[in-house]
N, C-alpha and C positions, 0 to 999 in steps of 0.2 A: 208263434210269437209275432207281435204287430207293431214292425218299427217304421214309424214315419220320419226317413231324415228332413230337419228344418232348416239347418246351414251349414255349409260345408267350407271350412278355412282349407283353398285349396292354396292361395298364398304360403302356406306352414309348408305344405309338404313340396313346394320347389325352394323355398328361402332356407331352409330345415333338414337335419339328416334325423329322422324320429328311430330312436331307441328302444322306449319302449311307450306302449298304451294301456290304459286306465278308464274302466267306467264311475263317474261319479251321479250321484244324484245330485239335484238345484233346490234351493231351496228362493221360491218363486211369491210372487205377489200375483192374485187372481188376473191386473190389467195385463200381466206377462206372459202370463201361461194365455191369455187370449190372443196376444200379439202374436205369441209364437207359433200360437194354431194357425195362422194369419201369413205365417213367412216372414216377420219383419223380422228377423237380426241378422248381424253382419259380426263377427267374429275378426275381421282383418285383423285389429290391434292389441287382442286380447291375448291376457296373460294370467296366467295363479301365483299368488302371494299367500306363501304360508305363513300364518302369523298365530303362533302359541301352537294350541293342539287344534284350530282350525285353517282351514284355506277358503281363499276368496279370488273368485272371478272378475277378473277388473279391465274395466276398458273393454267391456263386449256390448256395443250397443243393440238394443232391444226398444225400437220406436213406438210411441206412447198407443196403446188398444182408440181405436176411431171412435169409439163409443164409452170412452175413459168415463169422460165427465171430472169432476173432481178427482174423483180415487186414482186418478193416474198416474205411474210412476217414473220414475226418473230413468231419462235413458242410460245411463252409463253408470250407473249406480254399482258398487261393489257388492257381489252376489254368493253368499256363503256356499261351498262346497261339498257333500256329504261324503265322507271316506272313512274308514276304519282307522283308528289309531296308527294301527300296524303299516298299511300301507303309506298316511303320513310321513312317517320317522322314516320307511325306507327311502321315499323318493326325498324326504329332506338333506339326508345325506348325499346322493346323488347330485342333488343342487350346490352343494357346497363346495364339487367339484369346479374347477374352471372353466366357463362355458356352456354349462348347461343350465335350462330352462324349461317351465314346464307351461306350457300354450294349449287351448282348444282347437281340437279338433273336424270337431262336430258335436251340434245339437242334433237332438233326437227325440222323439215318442215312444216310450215302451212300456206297454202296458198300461195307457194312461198316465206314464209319469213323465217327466220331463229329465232327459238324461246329459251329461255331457262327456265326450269323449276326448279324455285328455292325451297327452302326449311328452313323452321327456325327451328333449330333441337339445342338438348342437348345430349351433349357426354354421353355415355352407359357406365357403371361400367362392370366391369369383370364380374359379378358376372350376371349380365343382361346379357349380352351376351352368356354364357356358359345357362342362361333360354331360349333364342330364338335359340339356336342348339339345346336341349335338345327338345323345341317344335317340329322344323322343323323333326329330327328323328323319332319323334310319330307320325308326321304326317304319312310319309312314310311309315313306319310301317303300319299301317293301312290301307293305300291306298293297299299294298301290299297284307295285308289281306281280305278286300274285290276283289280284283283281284283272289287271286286264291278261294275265294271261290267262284265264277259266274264260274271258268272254263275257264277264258281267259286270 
């Protein structure tokens, strides 16, 4: 299986404590699916709004294909979401808790389609965040320490 990741919302997964994850499909305009062969999007601000029995991608800029010409599309355009019924109403519920949200993750290629990787996460306290820097530094630390004690 041939996944080529195209952006990765690493902002979510420090700002974010992610609960659970979700593949959906995009439903995409041809200038997009060129852009995105391309590398251009950014994910920072993005979020999914469920609205009736479908959901939408919003606020994920995807900068217009160089060789658009007219047909080209709008960068921030709200981007329908492909999911089963079923998994809908679940995570809808889940949202109606207090606190949670559901944000990308990551775009992707698989199989030729274009995927996105969603995520049902609860915003991080100051105070969390300032523990998962304090981890990641000991991490480092450490790596560092075992490196120079092997000598390389």
């Amino acid at each position: 299986m041939s996944i080529s990741i195209v952006a990765d919302n690493r902002k979510a997964r420090f700002n974010y404590e992610i609960l659970e994850t979700l593949e959906a499909g995009m439903v995409l305009l041809g200038s997009e699916v060129k852009a995105l062969r391309a590398g251009k999007a950014n994910l920072g601000d993005g979020y999914v709004q469920l609205k009736g029995n479908e959901a939408f991608l919003i606020s994920v800029h995807i900068s217009p294909y160089e060789n658009g010409g007219y047909a080209n599309h709008l960068p921030l355009r709200a981007r329908k979401l492909l999911l089963h019924e079923r998994e809908m109403n679940k995570w809808r519920g889940k949202t109606a808790e207090k606190g949670l949200t559901i944000v990308p993750l990551k775009i992707y290629f698989k199989k030729g389609y274009a995927k996105c990787e969603l995520g049902l996460v609860r915003g991080k306290k100051l105070h969390d965040k300032r523990e998962t820097l304090r981890t990641k530094d000991l991490d480092r630390e450490a790596k560092a320490a075992m490196k120079s004690r092997r000598g390389g």
